[in-house]
Every structure is written in C-alpha cells, then in structure tokens.
C-alpha positions as CSV (number, residue, x, y, z in Angstrom):
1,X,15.0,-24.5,-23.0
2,X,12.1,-26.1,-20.4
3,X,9.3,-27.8,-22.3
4,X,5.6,-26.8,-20.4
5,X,2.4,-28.5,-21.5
6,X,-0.8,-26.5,-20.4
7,X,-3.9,-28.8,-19.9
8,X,-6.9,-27.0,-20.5
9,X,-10.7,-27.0,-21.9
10,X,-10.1,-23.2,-22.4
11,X,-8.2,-22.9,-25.9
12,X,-9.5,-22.1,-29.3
13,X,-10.6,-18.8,-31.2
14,X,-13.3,-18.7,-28.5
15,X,-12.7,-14.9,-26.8
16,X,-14.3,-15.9,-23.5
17,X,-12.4,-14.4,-20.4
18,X,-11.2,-17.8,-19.4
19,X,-9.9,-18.3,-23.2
20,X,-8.1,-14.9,-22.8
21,X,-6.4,-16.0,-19.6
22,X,-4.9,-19.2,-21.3
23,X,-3.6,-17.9,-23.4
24,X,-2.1,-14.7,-21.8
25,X,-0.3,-16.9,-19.5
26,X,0.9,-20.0,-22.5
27,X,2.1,-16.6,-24.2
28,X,4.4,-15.1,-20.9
29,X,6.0,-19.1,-20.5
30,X,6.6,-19.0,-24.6
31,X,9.1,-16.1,-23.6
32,X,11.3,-18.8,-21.8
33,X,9.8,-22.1,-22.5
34,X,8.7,-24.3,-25.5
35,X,4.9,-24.4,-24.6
36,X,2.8,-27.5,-25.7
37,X,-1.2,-27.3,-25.2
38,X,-2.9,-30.3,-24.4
39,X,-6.6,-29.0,-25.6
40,X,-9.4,-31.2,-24.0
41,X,-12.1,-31.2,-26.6
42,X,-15.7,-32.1,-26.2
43,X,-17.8,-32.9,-28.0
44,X,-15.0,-35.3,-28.9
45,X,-13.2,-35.2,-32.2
46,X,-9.8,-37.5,-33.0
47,X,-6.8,-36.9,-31.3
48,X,-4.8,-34.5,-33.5
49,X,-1.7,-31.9,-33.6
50,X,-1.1,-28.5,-34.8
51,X,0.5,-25.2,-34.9
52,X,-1.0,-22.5,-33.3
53,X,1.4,-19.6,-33.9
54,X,4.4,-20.8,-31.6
55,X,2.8,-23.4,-29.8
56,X,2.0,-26.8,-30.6
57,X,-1.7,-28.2,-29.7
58,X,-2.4,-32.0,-29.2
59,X,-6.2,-32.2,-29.4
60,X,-7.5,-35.1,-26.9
61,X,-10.8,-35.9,-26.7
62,X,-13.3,-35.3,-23.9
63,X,-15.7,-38.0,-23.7
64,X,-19.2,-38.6,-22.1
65,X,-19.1,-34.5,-21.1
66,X,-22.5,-32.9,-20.6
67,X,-21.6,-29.3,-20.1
68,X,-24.7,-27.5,-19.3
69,X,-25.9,-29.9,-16.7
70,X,-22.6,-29.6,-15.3
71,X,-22.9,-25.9,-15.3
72,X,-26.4,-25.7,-13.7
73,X,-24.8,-28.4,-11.1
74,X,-21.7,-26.3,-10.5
75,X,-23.7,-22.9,-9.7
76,X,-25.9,-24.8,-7.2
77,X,-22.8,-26.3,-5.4
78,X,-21.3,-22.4,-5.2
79,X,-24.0,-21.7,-3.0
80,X,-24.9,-25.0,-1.3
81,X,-24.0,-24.1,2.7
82,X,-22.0,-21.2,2.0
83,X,-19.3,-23.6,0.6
84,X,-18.5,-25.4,3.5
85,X,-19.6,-28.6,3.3
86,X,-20.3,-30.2,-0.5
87,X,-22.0,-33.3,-0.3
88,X,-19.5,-36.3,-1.9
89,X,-22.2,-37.5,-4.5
90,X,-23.0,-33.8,-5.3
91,X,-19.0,-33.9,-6.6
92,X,-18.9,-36.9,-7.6
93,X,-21.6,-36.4,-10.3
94,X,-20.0,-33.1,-11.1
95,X,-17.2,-35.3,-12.0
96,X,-19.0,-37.3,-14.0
97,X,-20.5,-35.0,-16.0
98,X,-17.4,-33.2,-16.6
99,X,-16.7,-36.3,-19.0
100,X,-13.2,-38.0,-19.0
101,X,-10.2,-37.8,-20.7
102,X,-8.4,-41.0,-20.7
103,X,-5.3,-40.2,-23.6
104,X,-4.1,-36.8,-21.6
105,X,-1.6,-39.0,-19.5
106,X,0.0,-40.8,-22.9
107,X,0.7,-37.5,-24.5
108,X,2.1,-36.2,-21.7
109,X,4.4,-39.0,-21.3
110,X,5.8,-38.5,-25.0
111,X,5.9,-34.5,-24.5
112,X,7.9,-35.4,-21.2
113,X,7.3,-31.8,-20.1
114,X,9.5,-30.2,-17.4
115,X,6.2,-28.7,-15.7
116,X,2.3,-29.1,-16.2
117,X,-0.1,-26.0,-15.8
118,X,-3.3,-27.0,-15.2
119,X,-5.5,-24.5,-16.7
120,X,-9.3,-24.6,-14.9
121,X,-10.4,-26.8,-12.4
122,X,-12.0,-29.2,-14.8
123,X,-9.1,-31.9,-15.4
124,X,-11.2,-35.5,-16.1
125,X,-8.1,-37.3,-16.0
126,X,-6.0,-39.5,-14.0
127,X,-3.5,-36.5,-12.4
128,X,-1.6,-39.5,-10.4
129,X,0.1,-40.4,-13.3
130,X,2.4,-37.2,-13.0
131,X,4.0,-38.6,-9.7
132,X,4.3,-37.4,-6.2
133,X,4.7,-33.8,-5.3
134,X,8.4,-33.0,-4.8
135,X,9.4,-36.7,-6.2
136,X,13.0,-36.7,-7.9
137,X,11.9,-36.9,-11.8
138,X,8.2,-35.6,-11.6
139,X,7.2,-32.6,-13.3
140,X,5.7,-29.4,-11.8
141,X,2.6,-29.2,-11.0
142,X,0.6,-25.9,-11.1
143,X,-2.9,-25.1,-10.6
144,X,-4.4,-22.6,-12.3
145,X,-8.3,-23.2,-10.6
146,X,-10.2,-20.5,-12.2
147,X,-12.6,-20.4,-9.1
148,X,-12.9,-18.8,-5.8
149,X,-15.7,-21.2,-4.5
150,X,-14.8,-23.3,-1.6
151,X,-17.1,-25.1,-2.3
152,X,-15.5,-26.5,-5.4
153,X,-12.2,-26.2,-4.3
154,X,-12.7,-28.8,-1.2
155,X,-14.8,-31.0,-3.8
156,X,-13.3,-34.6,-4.3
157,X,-12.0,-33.8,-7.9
158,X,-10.4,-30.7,-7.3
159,X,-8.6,-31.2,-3.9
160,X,-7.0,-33.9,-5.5
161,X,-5.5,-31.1,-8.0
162,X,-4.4,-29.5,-5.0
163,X,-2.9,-32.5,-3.0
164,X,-0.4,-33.1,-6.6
165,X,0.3,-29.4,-7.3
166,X,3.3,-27.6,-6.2
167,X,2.0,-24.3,-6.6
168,X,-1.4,-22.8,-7.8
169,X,-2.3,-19.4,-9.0
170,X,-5.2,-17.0,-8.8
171,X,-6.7,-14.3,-10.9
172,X,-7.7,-12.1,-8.0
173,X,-7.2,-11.9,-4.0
174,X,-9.9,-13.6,-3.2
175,X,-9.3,-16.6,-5.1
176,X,-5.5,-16.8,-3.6
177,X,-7.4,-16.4,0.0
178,X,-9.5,-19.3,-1.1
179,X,-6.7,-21.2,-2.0
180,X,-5.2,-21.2,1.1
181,X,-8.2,-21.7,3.2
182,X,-8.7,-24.8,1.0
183,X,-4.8,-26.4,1.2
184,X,-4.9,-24.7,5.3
185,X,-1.5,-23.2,3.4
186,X,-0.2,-26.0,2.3
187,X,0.2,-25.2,-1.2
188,X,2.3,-22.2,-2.5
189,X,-0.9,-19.8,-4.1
190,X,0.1,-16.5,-5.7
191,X,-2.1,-13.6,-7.3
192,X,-0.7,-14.0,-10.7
193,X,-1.4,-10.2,-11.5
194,X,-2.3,-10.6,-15.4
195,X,-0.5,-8.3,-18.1
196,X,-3.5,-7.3,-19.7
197,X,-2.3,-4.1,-21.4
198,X,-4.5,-1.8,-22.6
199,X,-3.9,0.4,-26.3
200,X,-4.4,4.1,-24.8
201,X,-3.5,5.6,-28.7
202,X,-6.8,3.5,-30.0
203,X,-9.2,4.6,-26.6
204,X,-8.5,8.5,-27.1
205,X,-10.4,8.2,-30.2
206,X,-14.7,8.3,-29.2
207,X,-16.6,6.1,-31.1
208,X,-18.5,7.8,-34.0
209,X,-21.4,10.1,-32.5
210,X,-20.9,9.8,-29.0
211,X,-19.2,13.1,-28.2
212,X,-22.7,14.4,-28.9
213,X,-24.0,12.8,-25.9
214,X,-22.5,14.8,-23.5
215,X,-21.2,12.9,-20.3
216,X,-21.9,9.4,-20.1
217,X,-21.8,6.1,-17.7
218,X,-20.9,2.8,-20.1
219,X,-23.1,-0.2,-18.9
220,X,-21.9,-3.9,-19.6
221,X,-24.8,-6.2,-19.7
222,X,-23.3,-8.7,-22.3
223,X,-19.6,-9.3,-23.4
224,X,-17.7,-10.3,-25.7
225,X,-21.2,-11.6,-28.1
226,X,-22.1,-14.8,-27.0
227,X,-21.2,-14.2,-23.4
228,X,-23.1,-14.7,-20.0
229,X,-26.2,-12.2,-19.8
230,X,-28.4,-11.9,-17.1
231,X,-32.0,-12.5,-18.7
232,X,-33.4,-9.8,-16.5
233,X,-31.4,-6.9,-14.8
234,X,-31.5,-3.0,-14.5
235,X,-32.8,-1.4,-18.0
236,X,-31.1,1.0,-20.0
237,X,-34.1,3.3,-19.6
238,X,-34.5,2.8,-15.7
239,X,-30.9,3.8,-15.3
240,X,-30.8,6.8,-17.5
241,X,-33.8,7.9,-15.9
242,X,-32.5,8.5,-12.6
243,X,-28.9,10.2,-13.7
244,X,-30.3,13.6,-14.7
245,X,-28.3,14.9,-17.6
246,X,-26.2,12.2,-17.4
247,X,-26.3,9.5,-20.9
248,X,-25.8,5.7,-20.6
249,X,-23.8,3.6,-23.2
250,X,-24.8,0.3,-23.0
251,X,-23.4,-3.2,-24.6
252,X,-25.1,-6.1,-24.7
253,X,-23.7,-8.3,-27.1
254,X,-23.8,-7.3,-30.8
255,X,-26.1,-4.3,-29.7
256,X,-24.1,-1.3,-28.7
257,X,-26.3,2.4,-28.2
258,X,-26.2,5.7,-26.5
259,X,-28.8,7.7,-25.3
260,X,-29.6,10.8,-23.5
261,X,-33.5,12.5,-22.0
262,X,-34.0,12.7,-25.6
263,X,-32.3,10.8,-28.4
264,X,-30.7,7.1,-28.7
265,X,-28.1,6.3,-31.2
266,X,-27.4,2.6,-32.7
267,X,-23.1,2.5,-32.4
268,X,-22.7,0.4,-35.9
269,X,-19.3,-0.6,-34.9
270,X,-18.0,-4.0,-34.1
271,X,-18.0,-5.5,-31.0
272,X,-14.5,-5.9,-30.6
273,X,-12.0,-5.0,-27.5
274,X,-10.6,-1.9,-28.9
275,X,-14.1,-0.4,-29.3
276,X,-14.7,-1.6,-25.9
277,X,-11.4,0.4,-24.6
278,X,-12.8,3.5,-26.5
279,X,-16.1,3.7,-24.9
280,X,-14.9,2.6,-21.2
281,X,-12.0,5.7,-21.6
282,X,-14.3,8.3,-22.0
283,X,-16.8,7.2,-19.4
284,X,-17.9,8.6,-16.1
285,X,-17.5,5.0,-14.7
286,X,-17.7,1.4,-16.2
287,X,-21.4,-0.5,-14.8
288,X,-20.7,-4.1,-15.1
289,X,-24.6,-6.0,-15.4
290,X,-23.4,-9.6,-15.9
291,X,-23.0,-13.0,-14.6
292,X,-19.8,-12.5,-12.1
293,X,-16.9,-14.0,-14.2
294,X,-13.9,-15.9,-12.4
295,X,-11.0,-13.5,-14.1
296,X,-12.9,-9.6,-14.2
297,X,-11.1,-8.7,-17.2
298,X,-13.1,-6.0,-18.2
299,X,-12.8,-4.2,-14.6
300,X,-8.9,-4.0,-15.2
301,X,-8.8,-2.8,-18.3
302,X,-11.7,0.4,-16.9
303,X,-9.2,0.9,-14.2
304,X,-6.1,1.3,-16.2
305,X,-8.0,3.4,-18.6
306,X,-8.7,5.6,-15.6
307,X,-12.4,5.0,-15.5
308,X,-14.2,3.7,-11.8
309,X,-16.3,0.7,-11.6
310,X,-19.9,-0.6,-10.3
311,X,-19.4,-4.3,-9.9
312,X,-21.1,-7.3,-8.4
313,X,-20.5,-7.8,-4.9
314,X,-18.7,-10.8,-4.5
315,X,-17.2,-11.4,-7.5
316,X,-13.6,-11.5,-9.1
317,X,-14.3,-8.0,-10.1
318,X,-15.6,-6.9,-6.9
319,X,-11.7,-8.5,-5.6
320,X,-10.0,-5.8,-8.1
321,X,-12.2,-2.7,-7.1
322,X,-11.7,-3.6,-3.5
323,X,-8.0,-3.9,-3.8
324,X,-7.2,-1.2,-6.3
325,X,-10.2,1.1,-4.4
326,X,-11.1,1.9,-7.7
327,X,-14.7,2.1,-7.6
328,X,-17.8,0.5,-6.1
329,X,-19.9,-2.6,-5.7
330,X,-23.6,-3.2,-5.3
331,X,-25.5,-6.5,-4.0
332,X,-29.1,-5.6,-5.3
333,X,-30.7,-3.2,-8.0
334,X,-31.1,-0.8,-5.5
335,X,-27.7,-0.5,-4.2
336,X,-26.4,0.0,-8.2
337,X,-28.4,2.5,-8.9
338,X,-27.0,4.0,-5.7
339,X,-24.0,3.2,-6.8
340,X,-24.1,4.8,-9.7
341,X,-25.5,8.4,-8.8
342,X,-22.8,8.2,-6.2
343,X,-20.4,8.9,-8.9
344,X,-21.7,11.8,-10.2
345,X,-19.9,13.5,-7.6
346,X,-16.9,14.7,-9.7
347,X,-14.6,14.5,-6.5
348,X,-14.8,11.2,-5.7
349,X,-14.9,10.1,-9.2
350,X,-11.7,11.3,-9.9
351,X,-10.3,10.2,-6.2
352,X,-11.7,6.3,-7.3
353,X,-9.8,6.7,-10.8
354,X,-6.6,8.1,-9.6
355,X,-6.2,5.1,-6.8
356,X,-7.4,2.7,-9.8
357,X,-5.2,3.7,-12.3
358,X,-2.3,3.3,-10.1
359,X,-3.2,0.0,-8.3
360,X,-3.8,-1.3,-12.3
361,X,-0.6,-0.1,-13.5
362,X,1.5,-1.9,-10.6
363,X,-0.8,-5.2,-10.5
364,X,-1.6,-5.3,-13.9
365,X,0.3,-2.7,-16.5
366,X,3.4,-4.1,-16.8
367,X,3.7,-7.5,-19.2
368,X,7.5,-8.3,-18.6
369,X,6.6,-7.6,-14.7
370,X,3.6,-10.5,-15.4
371,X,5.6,-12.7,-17.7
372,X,8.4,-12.9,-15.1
373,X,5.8,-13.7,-12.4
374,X,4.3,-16.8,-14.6
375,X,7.9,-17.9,-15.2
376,X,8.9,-17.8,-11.7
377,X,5.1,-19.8,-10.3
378,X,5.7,-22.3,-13.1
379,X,9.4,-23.2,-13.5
380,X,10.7,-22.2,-10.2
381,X,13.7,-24.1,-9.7
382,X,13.5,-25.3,-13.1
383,X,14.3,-22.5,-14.9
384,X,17.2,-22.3,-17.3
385,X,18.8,-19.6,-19.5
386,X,16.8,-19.3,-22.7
C-alpha cells in the first residue's frame, strides 16, 4: 500500500472549514493509502506522535509564527492591485511571519512517503528538500492552496510550491482558474469536487418551534462558534422587515432564533452541523452574512439539501452558486436584500433549487466519486492495489 504524508497547519478538533477539508481529503487517500499527517503547530510544543483514528500525526513545531499580523497582512495583499503585482517585501514578510518549520524535512525523510499533499498555502519549510518535479525517486507533490488570490498565489513563498508540485487542487472553479493563470498551465490543477454528504433522515426533522413560524429564509452571520463574523452587516430586524410575511432564522455563533412581524424564539439547540442541515432544509433560501471563506462548505451542503443561496460576490461560494446556478449573489447590502425578496417568487425559487440540487449531487454527492478523484490527483501513477 502507498504511504502519503499531508503537511498542514489545518488539523486538530478545530471544526473550521479548512479543518473540515483536511481532513475530508486525509480520509478519501486512507481508503487506499496509509496516511501520515505532518501537523505544523504554533505556538510551538515538542515534536511528538500519535494516533488519530487511522492516521498517525507527527506534531512539528512552528516557530516565530505571528498569525494575526499575518492575517491582517494576507487580506491587504488580496486586494493590493487587483492581485497582479505583490510587492517582493510585502511576501517576504508574509513569510516571515508565517514562522518556520525547520524538522518537517527530517520527518519526512524517515516517513519516506510515496507522495506529499500540501495542505494550505502556508508551508514555512524548505520544500527543496523533496527533489525535482518528475526526478526518478522524488515523491509527489500536490498542492492543495486553499486560495483563489493571485495575489498570493504569484507571491515568492507560494510559487515556489507551485514550481515543485506535480499537480494542485482547488475547492471551487475559480480557484482551479487561478491556478492556472498563476503556473500559465503549467501545473496539472483540478476542481477536487469534495464528498461532503449531507444526512437528509436528520434534516426532515424542524428544529423544535420553528414550524410555527410559517415560511422562513435561514441567515448565516457566524459559523461554526468561533468562526469569522462580520462586526457589522445586515440586521436580523432590517431583513425581516422588508420580507412581508416571510420569518428569518438567523445563526450567529452560539445564538440561533427565529422570528416573524411579531414573535422571536431563542432555538436552545446546539450549534452543531446536523442542526445546521435541519434549518437550511426547510428554508426558503440559505443567506450567507460572513467573511467569504476559501472552501464555501455551507453553500453545498444548502444546495444538496435543495435550498438556493444569497452569497458574497466573489467568493468560493459565489464559484458554487455560479456553477451549479443554484442561487444568487450580492456585492453590497442593497443588492442582498434584493436578493433576497427576489426569491420570494416561488417559481424561480424552485427553478434555482432544482439546477442546485442536481449540480451538488454530481460535483459533490457522491463520496466514492470524490475519494476516487483524491486518489487519482495524489497517487497518479503511483497507485497500487490496496
């Protein structure tokens, strides 16, 4: 059987989208490889391994990482010129600030993997020590950027990643056309299409109280807890108020309510993904309010629960309405509330769920479909009978 080793900040019990991801794709390789995670850690702890159910996790430490600055630095660079031009200090302190992780090339040498995903753009290490691209004896190299910014893709760090990968793959469209704007096609990029799933059987049950509320449109302005939140966006009363008879669930974190003209109702449930599922199935449409994310998880899983979306223009989710024509996107407060009393009209609705239902199901429905897909990107030629 292969051996892959994932390199990656994104592991843990964290539930992050870009967690999630990780793991989805360390769990579709599992099926026909042994799969060792490298975990970059910061702030640094000694280097360590352990089980984590059927994969083993070497803990490395990230040192001298100063994520928040690197954050702020990292949103002004997604913007700076339209992404054309990134000055080389700009991504050079990027890099710097990203920390470094000096013992990822020694436990890779004693894992001696067949290939090496590299899971986010953020890989502080020396990647030349994994050989040439193609050499006889080298592992496989994939990318797995976790960003559609060309700004960051042409960036010093990161199209060094590129120049060593054999492959690379993207959560959405948009990041695959990025991809190949930013290797000019020299780099094989593919959509990887992730088997999300979704348990219809739990979503057919409403949450507790909410059938009372008549019809309702579900508003996202913070998930999972602990997530990205816009500090000011569109109000749960501003938004109700121009729907008519129409109610507006709303999440935002540990907070979950419904209200109508008349009444609002605390949900005491737990913020988990199920409950998410069971709200988004019985919506008019899913409204998503936060911070564009790189993955759009939660806009796949409204449109294979059948439900249309209002998304971000611009954004990963924005890439899956667009494709799927599933629902519609908005660039300004006004345009979402526009947006949103667009799809009270029932026909359309249901045209937008129908196409996204279907386009989710192909893409995104199917987890031996997506576990043959990672298989194929990462081990290619490599593969053996398992």
């Amino acid at each position: 059987m292969p051996r892959v080793a994932v390199v990656t900040q994104h592991w843990g019990s964290r539930a992050d989208e870009l967690t999630e991801t990780t793991r989805l794709v360390a769990g579709a390789l599992a099926r026909h490889a042994t799969v060792d995670v490298v975990h970059l850690l910061a702030p640094p702890e000694p280097p360590r391994t352990s089980a984590d159910s059927v994969f083993g996790v070497h803990q490395v430490p990230l040192h001298g990482a100063h994520p928040l600055r690197a954050s702020i630095l990292r949103a002004a660079l997604g913007t700076y010129d339209r992404g054309r031009n990134v000055p080389r200090r700009a991504a050079t302190i990027l890099h710097d600030l990203e920390g470094s992780a000096p013992d990822v090339p020694d436990v890779l040498a004693r894992l001696a993997p067949d290939a090496v995903v590299l899971a986010g753009h953020h890989q502080p290490w020396d990647v030349g020590t994994l050989g040439v691209r193609g050499a006889i004896g080298s592992p496989r190299v994939v990318l797995l950027p976790y960003t559609a910014e060309g700004s960051i893709l042409r960036s010093g760090p990161v199209s060094r990643l590129l120049a060593r990968a054999d492959a690379a793959g993207a959560a959405h469209s948009g990041e695959r056309r990025a991809l190949e704007v930013a290797t000019a096609g020299t780099v094989d990029a593919r959509r990887l299409g992730l088997g999300v799933g979704v348990n219809r059987s739990a979503a057919a049950n409403r949450l507790f109280g909410v059938r009372f509320f008549g019809a309702y449109v579900l508003i996202i302005r913070s998930f999972p807890p602990g997530g990205a939140r816009w500090e000011r966006s569109v109000t749960h009363d501003v938004l109700r108020s121009t729907l008519g008879d129409i109610s507006v669930a709303e999440i935002d974190g540990d907070t979950w309510r419904i209200g109508d003209k008349e009444n609002t109702l605390e949900l005491p449930v737990s913020p988990s993904r199920v409950n998410l599922w069971r709200l988004m199935a019985h919506a008019i449409a899913t409204v998503d309010l936060r911070p564009p994310g790189p993955v759009g998880r939660e806009t796949i899983d409204s449109l294979l629960l059948g439900t249309p979306v209002v998304v971000p223009e611009g954004s990963a989710a924005h890439e899956h309405a667009a494709d799927a024509g599933g629902g519609l996107w908005y660039r300004n407060d006004g345009e979402l509330i526009d947006s949103v009393r667009a799809l009270s009209d029932r026909r359309l609705r249901d045209r937008l769920a129908v196409q996204g239902k279907l386009w989710a199901d192909r893409n995104h429905g199917d987890m031996d479909d997506f576990v043959e897909r990672v298989r194929d990107l990462v081990l290619g030629d490599r593969r053996s009978a398992s």
